[in-house]
ZALUMRO-551024 format. One line per 4 residues: for each residue x, y, z of N, C-alpha, C. Coordinates in pm, 1 decimal, always signed. Layout:
BEGIN
X:Y:Z:X:Y:Z:X:Y:Z; ...;
# end
This chain:
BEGIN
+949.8:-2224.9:-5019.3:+986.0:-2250.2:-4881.0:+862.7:-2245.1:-4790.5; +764.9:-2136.7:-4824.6:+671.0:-2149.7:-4727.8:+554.0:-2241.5:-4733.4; +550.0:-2316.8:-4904.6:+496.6:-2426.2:-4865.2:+557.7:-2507.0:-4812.6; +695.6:-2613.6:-4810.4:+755.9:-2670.9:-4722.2:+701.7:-2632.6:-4578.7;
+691.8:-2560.6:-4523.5:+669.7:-2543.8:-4391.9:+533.5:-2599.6:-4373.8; +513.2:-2534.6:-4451.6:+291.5:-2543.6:-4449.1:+263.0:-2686.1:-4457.9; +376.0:-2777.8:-4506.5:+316.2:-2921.9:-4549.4:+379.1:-2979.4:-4403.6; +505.0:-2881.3:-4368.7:+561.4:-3035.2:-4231.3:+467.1:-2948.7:-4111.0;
+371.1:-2821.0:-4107.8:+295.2:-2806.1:-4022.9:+135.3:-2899.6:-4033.6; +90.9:-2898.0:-4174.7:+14.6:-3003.7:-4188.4:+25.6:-3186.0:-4141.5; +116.1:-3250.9:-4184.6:+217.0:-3382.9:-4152.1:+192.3:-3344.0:-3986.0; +232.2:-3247.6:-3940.6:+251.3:-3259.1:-3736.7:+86.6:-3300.6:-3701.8;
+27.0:-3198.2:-3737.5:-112.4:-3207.6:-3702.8:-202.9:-3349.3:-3718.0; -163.6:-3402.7:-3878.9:-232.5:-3524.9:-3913.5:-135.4:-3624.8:-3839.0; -22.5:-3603.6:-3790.0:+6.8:-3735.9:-3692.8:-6.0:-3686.2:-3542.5; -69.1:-3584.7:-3516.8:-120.5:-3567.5:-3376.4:-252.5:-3608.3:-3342.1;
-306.7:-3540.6:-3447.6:-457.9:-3595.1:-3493.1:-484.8:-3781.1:-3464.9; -358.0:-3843.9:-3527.7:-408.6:-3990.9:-3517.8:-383.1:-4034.3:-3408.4; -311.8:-3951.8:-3281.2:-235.5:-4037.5:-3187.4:-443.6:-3949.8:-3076.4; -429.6:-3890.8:-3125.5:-554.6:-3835.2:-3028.1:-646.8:-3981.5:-2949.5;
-713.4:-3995.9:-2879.8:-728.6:-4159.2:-2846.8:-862.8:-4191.3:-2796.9; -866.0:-4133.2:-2661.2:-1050.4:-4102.9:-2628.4:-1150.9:-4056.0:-2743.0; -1221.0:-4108.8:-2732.5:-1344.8:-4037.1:-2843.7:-1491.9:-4127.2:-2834.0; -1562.2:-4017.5:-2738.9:-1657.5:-4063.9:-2718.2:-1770.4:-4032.9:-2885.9;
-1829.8:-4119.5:-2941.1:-1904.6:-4123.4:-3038.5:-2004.6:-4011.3:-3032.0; -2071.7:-3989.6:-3187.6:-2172.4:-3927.9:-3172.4:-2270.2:-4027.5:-3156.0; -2414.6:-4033.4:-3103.8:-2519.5:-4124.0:-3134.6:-2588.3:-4056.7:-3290.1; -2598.8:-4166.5:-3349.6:-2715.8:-4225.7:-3479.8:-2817.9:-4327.0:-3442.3;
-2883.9:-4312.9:-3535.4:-3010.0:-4415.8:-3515.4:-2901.7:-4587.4:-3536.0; -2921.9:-4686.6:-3440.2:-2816.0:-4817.6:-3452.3:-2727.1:-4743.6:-3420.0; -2702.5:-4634.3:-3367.0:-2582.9:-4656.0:-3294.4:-2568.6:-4550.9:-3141.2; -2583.4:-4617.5:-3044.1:-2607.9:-4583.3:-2910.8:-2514.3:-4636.0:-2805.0;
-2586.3:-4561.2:-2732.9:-2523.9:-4665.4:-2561.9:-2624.1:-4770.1:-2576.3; -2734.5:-4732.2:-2572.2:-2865.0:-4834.2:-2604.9:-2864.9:-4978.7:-2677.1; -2823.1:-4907.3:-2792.8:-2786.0:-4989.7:-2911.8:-2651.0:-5134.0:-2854.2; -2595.9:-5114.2:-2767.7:-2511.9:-5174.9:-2718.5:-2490.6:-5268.5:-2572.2;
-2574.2:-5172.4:-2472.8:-2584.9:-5212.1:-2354.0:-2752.0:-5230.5:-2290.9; -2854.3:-5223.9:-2382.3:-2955.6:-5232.1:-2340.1:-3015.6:-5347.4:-2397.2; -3093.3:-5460.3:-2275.9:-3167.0:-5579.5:-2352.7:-3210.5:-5524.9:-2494.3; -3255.5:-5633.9:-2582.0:-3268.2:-5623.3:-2726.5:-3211.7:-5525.1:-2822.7;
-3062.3:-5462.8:-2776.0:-3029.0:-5340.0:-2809.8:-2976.7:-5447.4:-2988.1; -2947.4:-5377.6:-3100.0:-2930.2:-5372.7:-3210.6:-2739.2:-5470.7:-3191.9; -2692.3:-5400.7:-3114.3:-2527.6:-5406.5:-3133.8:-2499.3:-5551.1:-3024.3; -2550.2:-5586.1:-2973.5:-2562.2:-5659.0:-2847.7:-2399.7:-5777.9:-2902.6;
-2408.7:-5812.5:-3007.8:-2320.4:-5929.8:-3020.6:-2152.5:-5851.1:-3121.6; -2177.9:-5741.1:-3134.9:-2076.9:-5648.1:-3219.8:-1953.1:-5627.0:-2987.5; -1873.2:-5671.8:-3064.7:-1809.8:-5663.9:-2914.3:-1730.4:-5536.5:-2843.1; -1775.1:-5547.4:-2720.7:-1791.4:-5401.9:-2640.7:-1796.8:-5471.6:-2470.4;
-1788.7:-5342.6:-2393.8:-1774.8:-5396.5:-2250.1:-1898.1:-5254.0:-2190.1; -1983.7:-5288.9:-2160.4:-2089.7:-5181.3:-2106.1:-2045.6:-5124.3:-1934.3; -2020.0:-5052.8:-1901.3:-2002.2:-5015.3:-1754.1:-2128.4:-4928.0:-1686.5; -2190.8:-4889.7:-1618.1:-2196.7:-4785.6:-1476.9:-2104.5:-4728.5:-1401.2;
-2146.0:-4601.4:-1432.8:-2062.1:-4502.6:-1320.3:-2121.1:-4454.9:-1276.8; -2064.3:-4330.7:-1195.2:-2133.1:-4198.6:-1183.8:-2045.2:-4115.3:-1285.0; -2160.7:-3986.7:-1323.0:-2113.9:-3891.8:-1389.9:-1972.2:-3831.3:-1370.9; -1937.7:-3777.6:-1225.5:-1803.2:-3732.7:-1228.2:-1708.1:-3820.8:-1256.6;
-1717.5:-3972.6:-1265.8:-1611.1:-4042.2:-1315.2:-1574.4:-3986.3:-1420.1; -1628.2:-3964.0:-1532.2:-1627.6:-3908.1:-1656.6:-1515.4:-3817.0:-1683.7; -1503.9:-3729.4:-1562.9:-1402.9:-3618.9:-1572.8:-1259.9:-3628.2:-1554.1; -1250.8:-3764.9:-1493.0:-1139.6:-3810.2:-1424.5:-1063.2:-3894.7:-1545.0;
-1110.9:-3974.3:-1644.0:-1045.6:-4026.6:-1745.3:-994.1:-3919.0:-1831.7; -822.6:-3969.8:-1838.2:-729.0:-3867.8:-1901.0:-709.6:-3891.8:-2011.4; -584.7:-3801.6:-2138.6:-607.1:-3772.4:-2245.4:-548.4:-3916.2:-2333.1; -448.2:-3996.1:-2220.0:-377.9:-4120.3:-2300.7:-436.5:-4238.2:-2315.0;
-585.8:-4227.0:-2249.8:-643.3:-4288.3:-2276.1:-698.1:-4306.9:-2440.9; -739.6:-4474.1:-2491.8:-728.9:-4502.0:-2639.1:-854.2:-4583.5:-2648.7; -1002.1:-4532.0:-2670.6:-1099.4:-4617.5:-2709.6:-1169.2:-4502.8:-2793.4; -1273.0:-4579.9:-2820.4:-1391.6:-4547.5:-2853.2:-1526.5:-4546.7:-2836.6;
-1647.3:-4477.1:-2761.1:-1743.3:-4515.5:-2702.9:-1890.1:-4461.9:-2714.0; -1983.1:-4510.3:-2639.3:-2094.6:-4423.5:-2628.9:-2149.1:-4388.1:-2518.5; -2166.4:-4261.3:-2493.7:-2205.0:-4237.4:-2345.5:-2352.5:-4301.9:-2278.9; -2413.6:-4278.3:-2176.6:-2531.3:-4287.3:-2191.2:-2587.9:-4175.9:-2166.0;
-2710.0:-4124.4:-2184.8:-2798.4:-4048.3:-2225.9:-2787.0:-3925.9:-2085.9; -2759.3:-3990.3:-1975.1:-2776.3:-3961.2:-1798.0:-2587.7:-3895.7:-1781.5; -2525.9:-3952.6:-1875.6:-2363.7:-3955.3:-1817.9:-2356.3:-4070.8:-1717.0; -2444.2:-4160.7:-1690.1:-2425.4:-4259.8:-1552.2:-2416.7:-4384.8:-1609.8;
-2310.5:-4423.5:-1753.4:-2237.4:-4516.0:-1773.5:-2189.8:-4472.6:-1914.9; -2102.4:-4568.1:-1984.0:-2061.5:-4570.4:-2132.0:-2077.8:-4767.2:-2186.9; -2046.5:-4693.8:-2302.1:-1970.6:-4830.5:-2375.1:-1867.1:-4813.6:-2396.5; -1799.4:-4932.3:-2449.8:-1630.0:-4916.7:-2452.8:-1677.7:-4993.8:-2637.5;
-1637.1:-4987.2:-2694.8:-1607.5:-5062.6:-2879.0:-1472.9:-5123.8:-2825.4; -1459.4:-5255.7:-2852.9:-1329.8:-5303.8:-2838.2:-1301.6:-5305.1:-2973.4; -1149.1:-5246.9:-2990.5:-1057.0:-5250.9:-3148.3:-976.1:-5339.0:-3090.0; -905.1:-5363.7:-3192.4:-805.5:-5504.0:-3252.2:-696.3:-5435.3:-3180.2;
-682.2:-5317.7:-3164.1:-539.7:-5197.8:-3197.2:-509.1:-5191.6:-3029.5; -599.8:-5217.8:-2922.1:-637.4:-5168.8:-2762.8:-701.7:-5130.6:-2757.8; -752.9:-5131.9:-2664.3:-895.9:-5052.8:-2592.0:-872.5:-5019.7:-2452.6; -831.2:-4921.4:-2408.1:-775.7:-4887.8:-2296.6:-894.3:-4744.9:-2247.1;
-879.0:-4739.0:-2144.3:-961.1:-4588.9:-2055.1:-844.5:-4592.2:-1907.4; -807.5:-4468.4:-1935.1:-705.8:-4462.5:-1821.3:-756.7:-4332.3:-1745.2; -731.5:-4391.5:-1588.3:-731.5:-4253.0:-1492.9:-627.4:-4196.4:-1402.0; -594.0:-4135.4:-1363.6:-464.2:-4067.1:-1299.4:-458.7:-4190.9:-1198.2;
-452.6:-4311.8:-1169.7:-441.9:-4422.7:-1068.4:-514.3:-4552.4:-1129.8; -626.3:-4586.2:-1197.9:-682.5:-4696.1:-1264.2:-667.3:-4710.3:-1416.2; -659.2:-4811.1:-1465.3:-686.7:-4823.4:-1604.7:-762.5:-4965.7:-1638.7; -846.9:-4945.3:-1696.8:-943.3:-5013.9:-1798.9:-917.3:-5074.1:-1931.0;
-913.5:-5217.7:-1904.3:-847.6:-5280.3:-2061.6:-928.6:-5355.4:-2111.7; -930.0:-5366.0:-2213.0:-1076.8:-5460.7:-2308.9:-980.6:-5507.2:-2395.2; -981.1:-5637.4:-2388.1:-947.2:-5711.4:-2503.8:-1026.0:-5857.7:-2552.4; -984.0:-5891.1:-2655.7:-1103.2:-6019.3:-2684.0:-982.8:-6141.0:-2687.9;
-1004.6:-6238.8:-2624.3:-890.6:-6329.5:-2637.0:-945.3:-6443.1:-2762.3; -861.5:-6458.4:-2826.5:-876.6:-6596.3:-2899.4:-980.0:-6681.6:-2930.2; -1078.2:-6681.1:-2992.7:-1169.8:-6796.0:-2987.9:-1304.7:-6722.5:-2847.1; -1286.0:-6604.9:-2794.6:-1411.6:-6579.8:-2782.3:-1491.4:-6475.9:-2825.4;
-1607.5:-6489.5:-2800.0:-1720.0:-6418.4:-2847.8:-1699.8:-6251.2:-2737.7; -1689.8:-6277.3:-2651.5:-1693.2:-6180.1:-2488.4:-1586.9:-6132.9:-2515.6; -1543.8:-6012.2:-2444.2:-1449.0:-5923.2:-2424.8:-1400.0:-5945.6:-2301.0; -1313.5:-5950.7:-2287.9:-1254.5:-5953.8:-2095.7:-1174.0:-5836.6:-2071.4;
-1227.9:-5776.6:-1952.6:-1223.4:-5656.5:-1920.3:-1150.2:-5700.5:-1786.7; -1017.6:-5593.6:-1814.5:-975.9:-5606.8:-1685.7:-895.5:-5439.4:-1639.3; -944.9:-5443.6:-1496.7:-927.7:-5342.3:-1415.6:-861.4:-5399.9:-1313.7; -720.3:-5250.3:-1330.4:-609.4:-5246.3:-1226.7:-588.9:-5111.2:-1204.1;
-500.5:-5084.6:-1088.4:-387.9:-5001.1:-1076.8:-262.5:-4941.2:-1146.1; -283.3:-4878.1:-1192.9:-120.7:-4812.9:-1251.5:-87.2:-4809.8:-1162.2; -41.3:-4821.8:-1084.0:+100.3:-4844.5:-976.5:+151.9:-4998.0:-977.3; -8.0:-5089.1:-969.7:+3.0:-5265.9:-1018.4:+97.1:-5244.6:-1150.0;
+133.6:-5415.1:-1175.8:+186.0:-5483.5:-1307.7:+19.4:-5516.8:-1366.4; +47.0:-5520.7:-1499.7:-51.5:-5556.2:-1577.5:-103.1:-5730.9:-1554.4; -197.5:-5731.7:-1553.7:-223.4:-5873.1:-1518.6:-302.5:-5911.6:-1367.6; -255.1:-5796.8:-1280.7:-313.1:-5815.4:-1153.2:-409.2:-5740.5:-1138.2;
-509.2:-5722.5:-1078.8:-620.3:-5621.8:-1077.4:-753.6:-5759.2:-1062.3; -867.6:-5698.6:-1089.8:-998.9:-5767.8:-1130.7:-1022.8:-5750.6:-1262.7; -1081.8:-5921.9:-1326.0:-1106.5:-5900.3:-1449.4:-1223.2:-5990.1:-1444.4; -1307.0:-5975.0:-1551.2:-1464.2:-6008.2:-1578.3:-1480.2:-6062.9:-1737.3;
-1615.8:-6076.5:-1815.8:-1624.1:-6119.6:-1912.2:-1749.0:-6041.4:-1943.9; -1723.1:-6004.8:-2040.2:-1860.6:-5904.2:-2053.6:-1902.8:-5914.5:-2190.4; -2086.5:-6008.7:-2170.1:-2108.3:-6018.7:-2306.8:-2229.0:-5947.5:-2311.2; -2251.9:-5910.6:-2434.0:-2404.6:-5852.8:-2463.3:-2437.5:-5707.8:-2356.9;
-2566.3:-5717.1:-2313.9:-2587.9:-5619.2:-2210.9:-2523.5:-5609.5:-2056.8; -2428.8:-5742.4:-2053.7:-2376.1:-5742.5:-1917.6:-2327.5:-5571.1:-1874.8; -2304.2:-5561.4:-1775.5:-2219.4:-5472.2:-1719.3:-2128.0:-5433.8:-1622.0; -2081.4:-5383.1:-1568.2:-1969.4:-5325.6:-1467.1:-1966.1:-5214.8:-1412.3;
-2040.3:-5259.5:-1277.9:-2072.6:-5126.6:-1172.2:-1961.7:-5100.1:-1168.2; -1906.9:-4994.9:-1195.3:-1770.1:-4952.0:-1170.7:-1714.3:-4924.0:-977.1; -1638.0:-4952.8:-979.8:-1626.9:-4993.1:-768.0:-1614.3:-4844.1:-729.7; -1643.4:-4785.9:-588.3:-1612.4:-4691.8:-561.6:-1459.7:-4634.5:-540.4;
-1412.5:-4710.8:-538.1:-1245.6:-4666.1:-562.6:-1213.2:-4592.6:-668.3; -1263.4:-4600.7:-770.1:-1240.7:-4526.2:-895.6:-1284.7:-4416.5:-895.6; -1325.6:-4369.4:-852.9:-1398.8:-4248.5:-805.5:-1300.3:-4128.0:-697.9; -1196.0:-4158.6:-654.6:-1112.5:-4119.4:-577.8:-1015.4:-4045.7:-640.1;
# end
């Protein structure tokens, strides 16, 4: 019996574990913010959406948020890795979507309101080292 327990307490964890979603990367050598968002960076054509912030933005993206990234070195931007699965960064009022449509190379990044419908907001195309001053509204 007390393994039974021990296995459906293991089973909770490994499907909590997968739903976990934010996860900013470690850096390796080829693999950076650098590596991604900086002229001649290594990753430049591996697809991703590079932003600028400020640091306290950082604090403000919550836990349901679902990417994967690399910070930069300062905290005064990230990368986003676009997956097949979503690529989302959500804040208690904005959310951040990366997806790659059909037949392109670029990621299109689009920023709205959670209070908006999906679809309305500002959206961009972000290839290579491009980036996205993030607006001061987000910051609020």
């Amino acid at each position: 019996m007390e393994i039974q327990s021990t296995l459906v307490i293991v089973a909770v964890a490994l499907f909590a574990s997968g739903t976990v979603s934010g996860e900013w990367l470690k850096v390796s050598p080829g693999n950076s913010f650098h590596d991604y968002c900086a002229d001649g960076g290594s990753k430049l054509d591996v697809p991703h959406a590079c932003f600028a912030c400020r640091p306290s933005f950082l604090k403000k993206i919550t836990p349901d948020s679902k990417f994967r990234g690399y910070l930069r070195p300062d905290d005064g931007g990230f990368a986003l890795l676009y997956d097949s699965d979503g690529t989302q960064l959500k804040t208690a009022t904005h959310e951040i979507d990366v997806s790659l449509p059909a037949g392109a190379k670029c990621p299109r990044v689009l920023l709205h309101s959670i209070a908006d419908n999906l679809g309305s907001g500002v959206s961009r195309d972000l290839c290579g080292a491009d980036y996205w001053d993030l607006p001061f509204f987000m910051y609020w």
